[in-house]
VEXDREN-2710 file (C-alpha; in Angstrom, 1 decimal):
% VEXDREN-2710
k/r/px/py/pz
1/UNK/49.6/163.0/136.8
2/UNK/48.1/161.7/140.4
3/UNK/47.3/164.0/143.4
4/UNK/46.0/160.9/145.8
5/UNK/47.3/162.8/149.2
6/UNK/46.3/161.2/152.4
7/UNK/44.9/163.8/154.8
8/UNK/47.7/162.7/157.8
9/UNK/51.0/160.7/157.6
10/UNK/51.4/158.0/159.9
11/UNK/55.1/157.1/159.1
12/UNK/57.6/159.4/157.5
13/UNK/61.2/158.6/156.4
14/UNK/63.2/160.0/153.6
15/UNK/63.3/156.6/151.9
16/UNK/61.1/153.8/151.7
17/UNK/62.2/150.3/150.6
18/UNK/59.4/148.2/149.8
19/UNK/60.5/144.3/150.1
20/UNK/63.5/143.2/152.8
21/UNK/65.7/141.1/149.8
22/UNK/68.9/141.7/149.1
23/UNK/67.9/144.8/147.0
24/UNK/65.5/146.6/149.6
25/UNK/67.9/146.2/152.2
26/UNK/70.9/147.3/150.2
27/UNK/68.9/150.3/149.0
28/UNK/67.8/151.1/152.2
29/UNK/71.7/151.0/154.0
30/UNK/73.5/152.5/151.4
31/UNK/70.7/155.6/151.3
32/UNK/71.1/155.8/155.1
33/UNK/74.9/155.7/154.8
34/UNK/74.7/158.6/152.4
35/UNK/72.5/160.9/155.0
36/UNK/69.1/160.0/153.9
37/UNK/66.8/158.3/156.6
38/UNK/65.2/154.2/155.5
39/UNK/62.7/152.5/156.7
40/UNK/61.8/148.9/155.1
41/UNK/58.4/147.4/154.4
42/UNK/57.7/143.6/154.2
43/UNK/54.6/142.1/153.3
44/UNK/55.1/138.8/154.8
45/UNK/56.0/138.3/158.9
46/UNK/60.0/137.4/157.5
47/UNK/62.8/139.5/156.3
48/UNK/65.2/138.1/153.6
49/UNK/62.7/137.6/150.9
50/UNK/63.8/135.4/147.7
51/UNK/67.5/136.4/148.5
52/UNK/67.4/133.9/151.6
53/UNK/65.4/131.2/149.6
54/UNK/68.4/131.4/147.0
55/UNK/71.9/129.1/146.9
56/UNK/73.6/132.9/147.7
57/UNK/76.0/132.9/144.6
58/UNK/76.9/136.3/143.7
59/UNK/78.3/136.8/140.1
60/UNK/80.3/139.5/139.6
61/UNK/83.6/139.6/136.8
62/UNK/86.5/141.6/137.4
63/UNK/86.1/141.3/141.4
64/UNK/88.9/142.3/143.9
65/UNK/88.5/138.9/145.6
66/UNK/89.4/136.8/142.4
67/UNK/92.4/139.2/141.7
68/UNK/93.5/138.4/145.4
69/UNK/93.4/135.0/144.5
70/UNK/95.4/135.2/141.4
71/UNK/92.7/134.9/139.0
72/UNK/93.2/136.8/135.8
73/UNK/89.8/138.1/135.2
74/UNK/88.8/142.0/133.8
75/UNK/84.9/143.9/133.7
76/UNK/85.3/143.7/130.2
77/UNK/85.4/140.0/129.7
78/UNK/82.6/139.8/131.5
79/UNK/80.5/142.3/129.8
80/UNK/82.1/140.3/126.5
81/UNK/80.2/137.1/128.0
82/UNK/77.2/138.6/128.3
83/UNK/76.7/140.8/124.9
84/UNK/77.9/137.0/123.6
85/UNK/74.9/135.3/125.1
86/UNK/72.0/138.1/125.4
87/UNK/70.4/137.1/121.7
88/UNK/69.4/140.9/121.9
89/UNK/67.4/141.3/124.1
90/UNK/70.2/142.8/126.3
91/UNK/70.8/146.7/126.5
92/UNK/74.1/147.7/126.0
93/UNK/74.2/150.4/128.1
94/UNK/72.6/148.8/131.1
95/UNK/74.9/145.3/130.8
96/UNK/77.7/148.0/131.1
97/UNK/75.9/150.0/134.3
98/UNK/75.9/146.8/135.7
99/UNK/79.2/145.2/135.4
100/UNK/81.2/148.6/136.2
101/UNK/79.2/148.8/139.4
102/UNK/78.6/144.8/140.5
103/UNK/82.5/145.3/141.9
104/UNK/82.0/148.6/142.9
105/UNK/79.1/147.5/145.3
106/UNK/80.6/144.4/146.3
107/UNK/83.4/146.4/148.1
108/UNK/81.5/149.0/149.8
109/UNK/79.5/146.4/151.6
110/UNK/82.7/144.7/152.7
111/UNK/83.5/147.6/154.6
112/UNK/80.3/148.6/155.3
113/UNK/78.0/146.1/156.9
114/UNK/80.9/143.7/157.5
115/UNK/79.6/141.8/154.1
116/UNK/82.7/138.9/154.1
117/UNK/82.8/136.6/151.4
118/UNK/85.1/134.5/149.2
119/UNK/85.6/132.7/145.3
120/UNK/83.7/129.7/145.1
121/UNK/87.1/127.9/143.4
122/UNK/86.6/125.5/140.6
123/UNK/82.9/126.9/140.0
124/UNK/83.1/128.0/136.0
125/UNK/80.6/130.2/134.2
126/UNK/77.9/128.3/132.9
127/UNK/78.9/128.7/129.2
128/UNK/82.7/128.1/129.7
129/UNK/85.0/126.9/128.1
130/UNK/82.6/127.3/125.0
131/UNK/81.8/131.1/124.9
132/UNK/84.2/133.9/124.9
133/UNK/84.6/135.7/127.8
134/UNK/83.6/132.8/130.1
135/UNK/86.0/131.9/133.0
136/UNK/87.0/128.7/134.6
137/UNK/86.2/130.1/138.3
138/UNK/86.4/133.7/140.0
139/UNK/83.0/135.3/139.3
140/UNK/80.9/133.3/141.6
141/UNK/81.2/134.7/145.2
142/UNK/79.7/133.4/148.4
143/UNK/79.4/134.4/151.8
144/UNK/81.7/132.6/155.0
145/UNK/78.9/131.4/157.8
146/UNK/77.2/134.4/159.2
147/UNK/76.3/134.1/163.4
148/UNK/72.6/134.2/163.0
149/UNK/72.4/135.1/167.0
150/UNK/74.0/138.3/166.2
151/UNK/70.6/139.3/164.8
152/UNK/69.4/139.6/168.2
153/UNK/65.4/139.5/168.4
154/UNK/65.6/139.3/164.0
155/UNK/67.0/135.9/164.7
156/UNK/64.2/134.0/164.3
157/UNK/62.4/136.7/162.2
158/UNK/65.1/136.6/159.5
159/UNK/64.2/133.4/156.7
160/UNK/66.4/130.3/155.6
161/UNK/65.6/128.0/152.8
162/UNK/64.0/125.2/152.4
163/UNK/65.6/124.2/149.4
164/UNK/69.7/124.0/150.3
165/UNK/71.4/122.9/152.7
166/UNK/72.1/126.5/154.1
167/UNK/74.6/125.2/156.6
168/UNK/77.2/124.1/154.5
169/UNK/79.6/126.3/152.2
170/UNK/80.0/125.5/148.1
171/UNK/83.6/124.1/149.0
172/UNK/82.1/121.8/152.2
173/UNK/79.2/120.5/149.7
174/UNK/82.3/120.1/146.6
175/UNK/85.0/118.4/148.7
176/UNK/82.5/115.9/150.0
177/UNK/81.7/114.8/146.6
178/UNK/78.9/117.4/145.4
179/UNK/75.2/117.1/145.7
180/UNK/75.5/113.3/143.9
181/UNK/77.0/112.2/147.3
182/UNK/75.0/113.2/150.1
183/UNK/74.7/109.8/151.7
184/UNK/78.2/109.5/152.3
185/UNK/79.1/113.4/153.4
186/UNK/80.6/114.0/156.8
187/UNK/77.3/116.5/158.1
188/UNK/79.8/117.1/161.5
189/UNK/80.2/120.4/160.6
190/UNK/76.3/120.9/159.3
191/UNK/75.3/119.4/162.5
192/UNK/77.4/122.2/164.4
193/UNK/76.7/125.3/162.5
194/UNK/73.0/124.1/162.7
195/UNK/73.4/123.9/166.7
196/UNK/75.2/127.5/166.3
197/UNK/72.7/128.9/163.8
198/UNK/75.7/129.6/161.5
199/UNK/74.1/130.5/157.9
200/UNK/75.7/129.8/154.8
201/UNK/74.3/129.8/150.8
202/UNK/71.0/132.2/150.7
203/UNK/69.7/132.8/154.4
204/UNK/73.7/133.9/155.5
205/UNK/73.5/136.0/152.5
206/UNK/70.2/137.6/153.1
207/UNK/71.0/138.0/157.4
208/UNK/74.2/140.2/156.4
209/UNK/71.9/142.7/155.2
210/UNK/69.7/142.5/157.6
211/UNK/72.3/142.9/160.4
212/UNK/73.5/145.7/158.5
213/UNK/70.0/147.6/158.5
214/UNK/69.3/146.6/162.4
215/UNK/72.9/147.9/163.1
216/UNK/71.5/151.6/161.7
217/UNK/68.6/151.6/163.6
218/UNK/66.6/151.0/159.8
219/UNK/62.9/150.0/161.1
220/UNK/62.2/146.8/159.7
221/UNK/58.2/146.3/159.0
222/UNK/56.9/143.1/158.6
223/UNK/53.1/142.2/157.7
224/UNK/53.0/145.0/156.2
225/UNK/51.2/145.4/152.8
226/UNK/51.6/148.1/150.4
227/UNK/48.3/148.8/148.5
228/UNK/49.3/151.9/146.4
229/UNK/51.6/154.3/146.0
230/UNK/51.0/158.2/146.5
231/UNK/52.0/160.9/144.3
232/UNK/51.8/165.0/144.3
233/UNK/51.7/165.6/140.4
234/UNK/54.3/163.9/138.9
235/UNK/56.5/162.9/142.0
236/UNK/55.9/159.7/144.1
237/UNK/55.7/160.5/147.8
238/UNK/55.1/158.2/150.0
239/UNK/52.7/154.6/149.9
240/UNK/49.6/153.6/151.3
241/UNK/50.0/150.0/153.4
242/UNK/47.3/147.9/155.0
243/UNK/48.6/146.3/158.4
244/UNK/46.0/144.3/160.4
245/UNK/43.2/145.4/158.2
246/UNK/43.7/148.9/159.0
247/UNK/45.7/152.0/156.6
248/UNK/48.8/152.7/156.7
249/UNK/50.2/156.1/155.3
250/UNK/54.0/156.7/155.3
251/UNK/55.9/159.7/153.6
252/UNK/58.6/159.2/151.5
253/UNK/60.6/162.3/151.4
254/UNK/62.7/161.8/148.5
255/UNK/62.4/158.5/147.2
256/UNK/60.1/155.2/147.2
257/UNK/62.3/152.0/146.2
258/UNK/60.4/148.9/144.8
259/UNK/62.2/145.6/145.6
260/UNK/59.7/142.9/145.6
261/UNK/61.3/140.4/143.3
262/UNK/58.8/138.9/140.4
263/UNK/55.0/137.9/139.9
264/UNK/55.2/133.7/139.9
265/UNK/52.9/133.7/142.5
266/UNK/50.0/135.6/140.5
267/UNK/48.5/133.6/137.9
268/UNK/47.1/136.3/135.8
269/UNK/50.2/137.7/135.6
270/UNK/51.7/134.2/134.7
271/UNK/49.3/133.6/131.5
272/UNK/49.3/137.6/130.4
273/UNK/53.2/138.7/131.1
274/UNK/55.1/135.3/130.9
275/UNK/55.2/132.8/128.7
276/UNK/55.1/129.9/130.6
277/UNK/51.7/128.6/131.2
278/UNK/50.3/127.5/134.9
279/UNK/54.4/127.2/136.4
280/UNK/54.8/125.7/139.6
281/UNK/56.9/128.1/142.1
282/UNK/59.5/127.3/144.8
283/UNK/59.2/130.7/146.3
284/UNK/57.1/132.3/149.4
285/UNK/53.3/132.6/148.5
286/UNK/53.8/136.9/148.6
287/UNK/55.5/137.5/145.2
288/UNK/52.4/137.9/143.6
289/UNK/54.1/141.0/141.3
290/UNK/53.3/143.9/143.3
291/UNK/55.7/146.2/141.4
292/UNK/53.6/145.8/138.4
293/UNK/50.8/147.0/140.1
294/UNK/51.9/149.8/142.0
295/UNK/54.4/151.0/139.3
296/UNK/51.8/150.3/136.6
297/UNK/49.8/153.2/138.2
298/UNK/52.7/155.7/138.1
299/UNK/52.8/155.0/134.6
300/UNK/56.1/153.0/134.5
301/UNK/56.8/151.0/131.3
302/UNK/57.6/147.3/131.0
303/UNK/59.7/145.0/128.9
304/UNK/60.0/141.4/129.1
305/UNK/63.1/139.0/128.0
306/UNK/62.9/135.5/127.9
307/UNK/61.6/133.0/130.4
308/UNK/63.6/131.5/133.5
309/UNK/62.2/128.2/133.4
310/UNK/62.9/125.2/135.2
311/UNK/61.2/121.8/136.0
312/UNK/59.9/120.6/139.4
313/UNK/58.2/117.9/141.5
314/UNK/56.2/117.3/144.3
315/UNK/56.6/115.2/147.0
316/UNK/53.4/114.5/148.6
317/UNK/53.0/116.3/152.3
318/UNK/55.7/119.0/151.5
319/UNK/54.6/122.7/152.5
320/UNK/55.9/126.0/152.8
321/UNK/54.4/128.5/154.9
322/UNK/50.7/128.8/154.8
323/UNK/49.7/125.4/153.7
324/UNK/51.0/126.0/150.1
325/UNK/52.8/122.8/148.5
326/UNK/56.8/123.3/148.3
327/UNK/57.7/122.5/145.1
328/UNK/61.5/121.1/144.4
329/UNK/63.3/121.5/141.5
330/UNK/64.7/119.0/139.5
331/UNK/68.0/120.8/139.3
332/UNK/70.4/119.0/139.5
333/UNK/68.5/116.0/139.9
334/UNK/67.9/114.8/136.5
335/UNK/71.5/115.2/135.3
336/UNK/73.0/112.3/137.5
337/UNK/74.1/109.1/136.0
338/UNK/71.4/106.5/135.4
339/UNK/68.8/109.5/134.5
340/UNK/67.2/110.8/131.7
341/UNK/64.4/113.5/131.0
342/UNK/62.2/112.2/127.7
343/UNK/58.8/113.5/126.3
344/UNK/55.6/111.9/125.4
345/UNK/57.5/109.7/122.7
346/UNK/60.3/108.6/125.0
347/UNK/62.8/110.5/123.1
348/UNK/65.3/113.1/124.8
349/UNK/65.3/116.6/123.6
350/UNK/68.3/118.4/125.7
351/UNK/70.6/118.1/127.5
352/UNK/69.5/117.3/131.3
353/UNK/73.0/118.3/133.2
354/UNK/72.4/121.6/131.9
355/UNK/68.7/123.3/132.9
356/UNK/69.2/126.2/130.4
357/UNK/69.2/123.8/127.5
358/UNK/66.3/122.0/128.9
359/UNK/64.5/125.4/129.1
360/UNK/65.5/126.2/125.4
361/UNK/63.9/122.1/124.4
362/UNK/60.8/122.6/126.3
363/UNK/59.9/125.7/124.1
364/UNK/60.4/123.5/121.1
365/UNK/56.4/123.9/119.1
366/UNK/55.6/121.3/116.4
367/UNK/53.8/123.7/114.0
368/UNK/51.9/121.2/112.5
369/UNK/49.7/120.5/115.9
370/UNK/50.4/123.5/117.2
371/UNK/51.6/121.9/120.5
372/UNK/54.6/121.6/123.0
373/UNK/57.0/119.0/121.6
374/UNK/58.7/118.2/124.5
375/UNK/56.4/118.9/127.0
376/UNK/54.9/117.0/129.3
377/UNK/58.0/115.4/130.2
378/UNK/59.2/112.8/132.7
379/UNK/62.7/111.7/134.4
380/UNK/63.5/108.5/133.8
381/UNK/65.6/106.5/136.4
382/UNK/66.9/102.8/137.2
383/UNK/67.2/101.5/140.8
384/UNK/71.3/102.2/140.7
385/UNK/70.1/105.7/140.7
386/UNK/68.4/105.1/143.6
387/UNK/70.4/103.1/145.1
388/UNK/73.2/105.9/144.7
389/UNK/71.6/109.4/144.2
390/UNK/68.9/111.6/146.1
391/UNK/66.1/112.7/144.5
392/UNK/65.3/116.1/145.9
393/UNK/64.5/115.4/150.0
394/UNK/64.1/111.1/149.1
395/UNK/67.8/109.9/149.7
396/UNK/69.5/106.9/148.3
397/UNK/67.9/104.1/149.0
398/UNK/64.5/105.1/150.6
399/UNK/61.5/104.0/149.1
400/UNK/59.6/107.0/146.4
401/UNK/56.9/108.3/148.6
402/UNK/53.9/107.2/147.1
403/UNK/52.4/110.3/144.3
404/UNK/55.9/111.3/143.6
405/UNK/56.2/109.3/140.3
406/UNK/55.4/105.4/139.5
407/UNK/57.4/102.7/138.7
408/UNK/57.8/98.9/137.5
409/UNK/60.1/96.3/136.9
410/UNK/60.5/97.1/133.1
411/UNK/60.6/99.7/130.6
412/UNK/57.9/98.7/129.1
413/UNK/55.5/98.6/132.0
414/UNK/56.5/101.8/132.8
415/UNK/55.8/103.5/129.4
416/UNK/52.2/101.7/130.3
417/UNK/52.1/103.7/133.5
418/UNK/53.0/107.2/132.3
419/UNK/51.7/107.0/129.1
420/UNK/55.1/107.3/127.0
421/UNK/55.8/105.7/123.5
422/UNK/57.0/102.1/124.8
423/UNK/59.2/101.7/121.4
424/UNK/60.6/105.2/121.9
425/UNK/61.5/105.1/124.9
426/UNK/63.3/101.4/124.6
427/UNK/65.1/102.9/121.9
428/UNK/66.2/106.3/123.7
429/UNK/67.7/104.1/126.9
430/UNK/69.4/101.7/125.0
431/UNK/71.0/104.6/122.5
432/UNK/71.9/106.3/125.4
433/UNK/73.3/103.2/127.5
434/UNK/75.5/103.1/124.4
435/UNK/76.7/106.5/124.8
436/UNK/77.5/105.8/128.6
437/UNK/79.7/102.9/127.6
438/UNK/81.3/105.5/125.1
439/UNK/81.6/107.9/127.7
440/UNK/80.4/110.9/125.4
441/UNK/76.7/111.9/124.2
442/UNK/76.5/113.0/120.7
443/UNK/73.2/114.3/120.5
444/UNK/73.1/116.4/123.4
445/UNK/77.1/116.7/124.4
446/UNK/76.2/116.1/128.2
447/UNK/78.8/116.5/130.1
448/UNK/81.0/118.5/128.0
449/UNK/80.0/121.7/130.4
450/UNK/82.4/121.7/133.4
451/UNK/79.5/123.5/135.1
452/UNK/76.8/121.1/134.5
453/UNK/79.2/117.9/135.6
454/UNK/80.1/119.8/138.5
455/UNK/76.4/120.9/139.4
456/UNK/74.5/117.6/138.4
457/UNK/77.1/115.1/138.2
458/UNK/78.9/112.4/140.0
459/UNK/82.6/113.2/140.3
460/UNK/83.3/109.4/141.0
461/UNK/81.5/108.4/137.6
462/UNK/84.1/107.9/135.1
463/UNK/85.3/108.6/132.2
464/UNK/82.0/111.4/132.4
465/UNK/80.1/112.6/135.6
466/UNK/76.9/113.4/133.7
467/UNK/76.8/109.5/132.3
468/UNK/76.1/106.5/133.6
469/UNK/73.2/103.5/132.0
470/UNK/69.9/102.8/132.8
471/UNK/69.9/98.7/132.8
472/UNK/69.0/97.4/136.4
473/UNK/65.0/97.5/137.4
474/UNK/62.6/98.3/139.0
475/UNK/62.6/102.0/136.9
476/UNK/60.9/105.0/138.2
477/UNK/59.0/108.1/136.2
478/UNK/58.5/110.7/137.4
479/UNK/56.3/113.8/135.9
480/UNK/58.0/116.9/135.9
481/UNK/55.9/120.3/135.7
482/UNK/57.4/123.4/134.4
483/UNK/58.9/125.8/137.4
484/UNK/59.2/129.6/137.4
485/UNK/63.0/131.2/138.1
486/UNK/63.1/131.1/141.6
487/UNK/61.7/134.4/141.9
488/UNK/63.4/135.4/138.0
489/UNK/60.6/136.2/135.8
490/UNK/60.4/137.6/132.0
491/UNK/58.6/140.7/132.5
492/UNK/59.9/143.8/134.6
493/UNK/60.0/147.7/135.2
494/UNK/62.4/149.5/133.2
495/UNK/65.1/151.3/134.7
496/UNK/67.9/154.2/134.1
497/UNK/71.7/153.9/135.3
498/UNK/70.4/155.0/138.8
499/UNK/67.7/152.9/139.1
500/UNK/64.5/155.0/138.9
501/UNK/61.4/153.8/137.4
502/UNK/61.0/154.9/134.0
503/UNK/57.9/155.9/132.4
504/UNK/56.6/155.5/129.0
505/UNK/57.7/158.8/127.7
506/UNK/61.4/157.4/128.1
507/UNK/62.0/159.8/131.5
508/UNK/62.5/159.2/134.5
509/UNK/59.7/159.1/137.4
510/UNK/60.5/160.9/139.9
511/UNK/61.0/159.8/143.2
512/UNK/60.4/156.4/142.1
513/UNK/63.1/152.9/142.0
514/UNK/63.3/149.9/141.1
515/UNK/65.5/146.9/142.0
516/UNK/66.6/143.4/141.7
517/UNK/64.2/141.4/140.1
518/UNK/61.3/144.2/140.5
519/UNK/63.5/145.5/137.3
520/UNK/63.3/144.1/134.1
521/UNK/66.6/141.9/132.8
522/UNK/68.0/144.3/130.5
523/UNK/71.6/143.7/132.1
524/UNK/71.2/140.5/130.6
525/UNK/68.7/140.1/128.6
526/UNK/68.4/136.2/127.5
527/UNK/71.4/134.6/129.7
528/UNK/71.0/133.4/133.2
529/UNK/73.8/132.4/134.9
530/UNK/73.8/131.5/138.9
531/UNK/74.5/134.8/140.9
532/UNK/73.5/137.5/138.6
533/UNK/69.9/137.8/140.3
534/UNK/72.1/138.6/143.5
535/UNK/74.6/140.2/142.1
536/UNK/71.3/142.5/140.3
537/UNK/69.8/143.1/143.8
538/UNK/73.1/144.3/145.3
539/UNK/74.1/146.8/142.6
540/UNK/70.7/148.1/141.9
541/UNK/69.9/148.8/146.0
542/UNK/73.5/150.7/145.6
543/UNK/72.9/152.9/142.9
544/UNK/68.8/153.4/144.0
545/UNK/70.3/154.6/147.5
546/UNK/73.2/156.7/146.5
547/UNK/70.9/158.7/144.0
548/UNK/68.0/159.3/146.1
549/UNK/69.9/160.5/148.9
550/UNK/71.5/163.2/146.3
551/UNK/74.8/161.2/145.8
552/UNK/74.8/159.2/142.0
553/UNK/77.1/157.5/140.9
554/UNK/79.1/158.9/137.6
555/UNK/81.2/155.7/136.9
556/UNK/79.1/155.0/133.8
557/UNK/79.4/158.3/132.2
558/UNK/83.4/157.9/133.0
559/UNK/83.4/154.0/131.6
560/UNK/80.9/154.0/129.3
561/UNK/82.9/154.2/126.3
562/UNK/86.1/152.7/127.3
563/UNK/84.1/149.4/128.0
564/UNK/81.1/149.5/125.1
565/UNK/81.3/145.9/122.9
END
């Protein structure tokens, strides 16, 4: 119970989203749409948060877009995927919220803001065709090239990413061979939609929200930081911001939504709420995890899941905005041919064309040392890797930057360099050069995951994308470090059907939401899968806006038991 009531309001608007993702800005159209007046806040001087930084997949089973297409999919195959893969950690009830409402949401933005997007064809669930449930293609959405001038004055305001090539489609990047072939793609059409400022992936994700707030009238608020939030008894009301080092008091009539995606940018919150220790991050320097803290104070509980991890590099002179290094990840990188990720004793330990058993390896403990087995870890490449493959920004054939990795004209010399077991690591590359020959991996099964040789493999490497033998010198090393999710972090609010923050008592807060990655992965507990974290945003800034402007949804009372596993 907090009575912190400013003595004047300078602002005042029935809702407030804090954080201009995909899951403010949905929150904030749909509640305006539904007769309640929005008004965004963003910390940083860009709209789009994490959403635009992202590859802009949107996962959502049973859609009207694959059924257009002839794709027999259904909801309840792909709750069925996701109760097969959650290892408990999932709740039932909001895996169901969340797949009933995914299409539900996809739909009214269609023919609300204009949202136009399409099947990414031949893209297949990460777990198919292993897992039950899975599907070959459907689920994974992406947008057609939004007309970034259309944003007016938000044009330049509005961010892209520095990690994808946001000016080309999935299909443009697949029929030109995949990520494998960049040295040999046709970038005529890149080099036109980047004259024309025609967004694709992430950033044309993120500017169809953002034209659909502008197009309302929605004030947009950058640099503005929100320091607390205010509350009359039990009932949030409004937030205190700091802009230009002055206050900043703004009334929330009905509802304050937090959409501020995760904490990887705050290292307390990295050692004390995940369980990765001292991860690099790929995203903007402001998700530092302010929905713990201002949540935390209205007495909001937490859960955590599991870890997103990844692994990432460096390349020397590389920065994002204000001076902080960008880091790359190694996805899908170190799952081309000629490539192999090995520990300290130069032995592999998962599967590299498939980051979520990587992730799974890396927390692998010898309980005898009480240290990470597989971690630190390097990627291992020949000079027809080079030759062939990018490496993050180095393409095919251009000399490592120097402080990227080290190499040397044998395997040897290079365990010498890194540090790696020199008899392990001869005995790793030429069991796995025997594999390649075999074309099939029997410790690991690379390349057995259609998504993984579609992702990280060469489509012209035959009889298996993901395989191909290390044999031709000089090799490289390179150190990777372990990488938060992008933004998709372990440890979040938790939420009820609609969205509002819920306290420790088990009820709700009132006046108080939560979505996208600001809310705890209870839809999904342990899996990851490209385009839920979108698909999350979406959905959640629905149902946040269609309750707090008096309107909630009632599809899961209706579905709920028609569709429970």
């Amino acid at each position: 119970m907090i009575r912190n009531l400013p003595a004047h309001w300078d602002l005042e608007a029935d809702v407030i989203a804090i954080g201009s993702g995909g899951g403010g800005l949905s929150a904030a159209i749909t509640a305006q749409d539904h007769g309640a007046s929005a008004l965004v806040l963003e910390r940083s001087e860009q709209v789009g948060g994490v959403t635009a930084f992202s590859m802009g997949e949107v996962w959502i089973p049973g859609n009207h877009l694959a059924a257009a297409e002839g794709i027999d999919d259904s909801i309840e195959d792909g709750v069925r995927y996701i109760s097969n893969l959650d290892m408990g950690f999932g709740n039932k009830r909001a895996i169901i919220n969340q797949a009933i409402h995914a299409p539900v949401a996809l739909k009214y933005f269609e023919e609300s803001i204009g949202l136009r997007m399409c099947v990414v064809r031949q893209l297949p669930d990460y777990y198919y065709p292993h897992v039950e449930g899975s599907t070959a293609e459907g689920r994974c959405l992406e947008v057609l090239p939004f007309p970034a001038a259309t944003l007016g004055e938000w044009q330049h305001k509005t961010r892209v990413s520095p990690h994808v090539p946001y000016s080309l489609t999935h299909e443009d990047i697949f029929s030109m061979g995949g990520m494998a072939n960049m040295s040999s793609w046709d970038y005529t059409v890149m080099g036109e939609r980047l004259a024309n400022d025609e967004r694709c992936a992430g950033p044309g994700l993120a500017a169809y929200f953002v034209k659909g707030a502008i197009d309302r009238g929605i004030p947009l608020h950058t640099g503005v930081n929100v320091e607390e939030l205010i509350a009359d008894g039990a009932r949030i009301v409004g937030v205190r911001a700091t802009r230009d080092g002055s206050d900043l008091f703004i009334r929330a009539n009905r509802g304050v939504v937090i959409a501020v995606s995760s904490f990887e940018r705050n290292e307390h919150y990295n050692r004390t709420l995940g369980l990765q220790l001292d991860p690099v991050s790929m995203v903007m320097p402001a998700i530092t995890g302010a929905h713990l803290r201002l949540a935390g104070e209205a007495g909001a509980q937490i859960a955590r899941v599991p870890d997103v991890s990844m692994l990432g590099f460096h390349v020397p002179g590389e920065e994002q905005e204000e001076g902080v290094p960008l880091w790359r990840g190694a996805l899908p990188f170190m799952g081309l041919p000629h490539t192999i990720v090995v520990n300290r004793r130069g032995k592999r330990f998962a599967n590299e064309a498939f980051y979520r058993s990587v992730y799974f390896g890396l927390e692998e403990i010898d309980a005898m040392t009480q240290s990470y087995k597989n971690f630190p870890c390097w990627v291992i490449l020949d000079s027809q890797a080079r030759e062939k493959y990018p490496f993050g920004s180095v393409m095919p054939g251009q000399a490592m930057p120097e402080g990227v990795g080290v190499q040397a004209d044998t395997l040897e010399a290079l365990a010498g360099k890194t540090g790696i077991d020199a008899a392990g690591l001869a005995s790793t590359v030429a069991g796995f050069n025997s594999y390649c020959e075999a074309g099939t991996d029997p410790d690991f099964q690379r390349g057995t995951y259609p998504w993984g040789a579609l992702m990280c493999g060469d489509p012209a490497q035959q009889p298996n994308p993901n395989l191909g033998p290390l044999r031709k010198g000089p090799y490289y090393a390179i150190e990777l470090h372990r990488m938060a999710g992008g933004g998709i972090t372990s440890t979040g609010i938790v939420a009820d059907e609609h969205c509002r923050a819920v306290g420790w008592d088990g009820r709700p807060i009132e006046g108080l939401y939560v979505a996208g990655n600001s809310a705890v992965r209870l839809d999904n507990g342990a899996l990851m899968q490209s385009g839920i974290t979108n698909a999350r945003g979406m959905t959640h800034g629905y149902l946040a806006g269609r309750h707090v402007a008096g309107k909630p949804s009632e599809l899961l009372r209706e579905q709920l038991d028609r569709l429970k596993p």
